[in-house]
N, C-alpha and C positions, 0 to 999 in steps of 0.2 A: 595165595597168589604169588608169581614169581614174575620179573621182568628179565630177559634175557637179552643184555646189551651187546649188538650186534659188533665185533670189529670192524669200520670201515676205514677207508682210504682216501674217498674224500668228501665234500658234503654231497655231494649229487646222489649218492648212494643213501640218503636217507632212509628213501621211501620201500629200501630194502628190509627195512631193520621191523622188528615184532613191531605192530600199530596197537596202541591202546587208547581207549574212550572213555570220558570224564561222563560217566552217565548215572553215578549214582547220585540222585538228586534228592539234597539233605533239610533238614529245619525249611524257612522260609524260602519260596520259590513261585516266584511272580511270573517267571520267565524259565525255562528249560532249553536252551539253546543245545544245538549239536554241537560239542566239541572232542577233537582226538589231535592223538597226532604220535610222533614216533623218537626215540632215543637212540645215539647210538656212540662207539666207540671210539674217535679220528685218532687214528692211533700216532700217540705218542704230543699231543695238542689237549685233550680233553674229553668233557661229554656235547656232542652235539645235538641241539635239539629244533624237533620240526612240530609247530603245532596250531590245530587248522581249530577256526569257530565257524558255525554259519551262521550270523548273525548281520541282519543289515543294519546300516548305522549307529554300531555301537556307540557307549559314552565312551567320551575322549576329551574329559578336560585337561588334566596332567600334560606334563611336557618334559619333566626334567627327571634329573636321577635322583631316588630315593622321594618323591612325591607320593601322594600314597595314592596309588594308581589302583590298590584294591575297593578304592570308589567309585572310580569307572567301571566298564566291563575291564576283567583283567582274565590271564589265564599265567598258570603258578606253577612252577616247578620247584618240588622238596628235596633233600636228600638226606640222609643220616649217614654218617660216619664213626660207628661206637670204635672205641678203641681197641685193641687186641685185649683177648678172654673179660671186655665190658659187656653186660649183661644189655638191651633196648631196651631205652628206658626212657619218658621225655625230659630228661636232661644230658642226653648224650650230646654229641657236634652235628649240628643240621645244619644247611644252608637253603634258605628260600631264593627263591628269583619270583620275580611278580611282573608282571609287562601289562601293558594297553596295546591299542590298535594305534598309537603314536608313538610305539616304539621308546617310551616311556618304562624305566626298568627299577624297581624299588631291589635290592639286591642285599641282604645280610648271613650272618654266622654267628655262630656260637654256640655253649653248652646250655640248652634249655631255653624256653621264652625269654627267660628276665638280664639283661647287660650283653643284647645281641650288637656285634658291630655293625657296620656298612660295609661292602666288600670296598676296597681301597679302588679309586679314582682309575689308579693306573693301569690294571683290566681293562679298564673298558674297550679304548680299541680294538684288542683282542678278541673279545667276548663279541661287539661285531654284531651288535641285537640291529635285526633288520624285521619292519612290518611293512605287510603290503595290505590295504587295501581292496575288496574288488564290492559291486553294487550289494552280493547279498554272503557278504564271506569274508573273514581275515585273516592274515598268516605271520606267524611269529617264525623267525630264524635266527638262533644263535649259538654260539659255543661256550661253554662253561669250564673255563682254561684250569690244565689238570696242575700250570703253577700255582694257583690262585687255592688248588687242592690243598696241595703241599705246602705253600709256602706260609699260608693262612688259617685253615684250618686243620692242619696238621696229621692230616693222609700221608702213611708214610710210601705206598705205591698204587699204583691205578691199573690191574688186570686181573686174571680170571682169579685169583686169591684176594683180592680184598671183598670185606664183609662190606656191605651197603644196603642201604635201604632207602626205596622212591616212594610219592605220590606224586598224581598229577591232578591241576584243580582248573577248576572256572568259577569265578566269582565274581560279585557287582553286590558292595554293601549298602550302594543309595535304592530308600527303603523304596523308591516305584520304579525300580528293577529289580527290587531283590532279589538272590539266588545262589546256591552251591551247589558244587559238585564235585564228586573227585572218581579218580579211577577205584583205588581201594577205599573202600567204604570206611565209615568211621563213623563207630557206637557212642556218641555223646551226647548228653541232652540241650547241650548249645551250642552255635557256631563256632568252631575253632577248628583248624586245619594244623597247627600248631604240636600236633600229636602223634611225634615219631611210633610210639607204640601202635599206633593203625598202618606205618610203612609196609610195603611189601618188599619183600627178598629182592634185591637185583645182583646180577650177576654178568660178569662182560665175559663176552664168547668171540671164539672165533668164528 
């Protein structure tokens, strides 16, 4: 699998960019909601991301940053950043983002699962995570600011030559919604999304 990160110009142009669906439905699954949505390039700002559940009245207890909102419904965006001639491996540089349907954002980095940061506070306006809402559906909108790249987890530039690697998930760990999913699948015998080596290739295009 490859994702092909569209260059755009501004956010409206999301809905342009390759669409991909969190449908591979993993270990325990109470629940299988539709969820997709899309990625793309705001050139010279970041990655922007548009990403649709249809799910009515999801959970939404969370409210705050860094809550662990992957116990509500949530939906996740990964990414890997190995270093130049580093081998993918899951201790390379990954950053998750995690949201609810209250716009609620668990957001970290680092090399491997274990002494991951918090993305730093001062993002946030930036990043700009908006949820809306509707009777049988909700939508995640935000940017994943390409200083935040650089300045934190140490991408040294952001186009069509940098090496990367995405998934994208749906998740609700409380056990009467349980449920996974993700776009590239991932061969483990237990839950964990945590598994740069299941990313798929991405690549930003014009």
């Amino acid at each position: 699998m490859e994702y092909r990160v569209k260059t755009i110009f501004n956010k409206e142009e999301i809905e342009s960019c390759q669409r991909f669906s969190m449908d591979h439905f993993m270990w325990t699954c109470l629940q299988k909601p539709e969820a997709y949505g899309w990625m793309g390039y705001l050139k010279d700002q970041g990655l922007f991301v548009k990403l649709v559940c249809k799910e009515k009245d999801p959970k939404r207890v969370y409210h705050n940053f860094m809550d662990m909102v992957c116990e509500d419904s949530a939906m996740e965006v990964f990414l890997a950043f190995p270093e130049k001639g580093e081998a993918l491996t899951n201790d390379v540089m990954y950053l998750n983002f995690e949201v609810n349907s209250n716009g609620a954002m668990y957001a970290a980095y680092g090399k491997g699962r274990k002494g991951r940061k918090p993305m730093p506070e001062k993002y946030l306006q930036v990043v700009d995570c908006k949820a809306d809402r509707q009777e049988d559906s909700w939508t995640l909108t935000y940017l994943i600011p390409e200083s935040y790249l650089k300045e934190e987890a140490g991408v040294e530039k952001l186009d069509g030559e940098t090496e990367f690697y995405c998934n994208f998930y749906k998740i609700a760990q409380t056990p009467e919604i349980e449920h996974y999913a993700s776009w590239s699948p991932i061969d483990n015998p237990t839950p964990n999304f945590h598994l740069p080596v299941f990313f798929a290739k991405a690549q930003i295009v014009e």
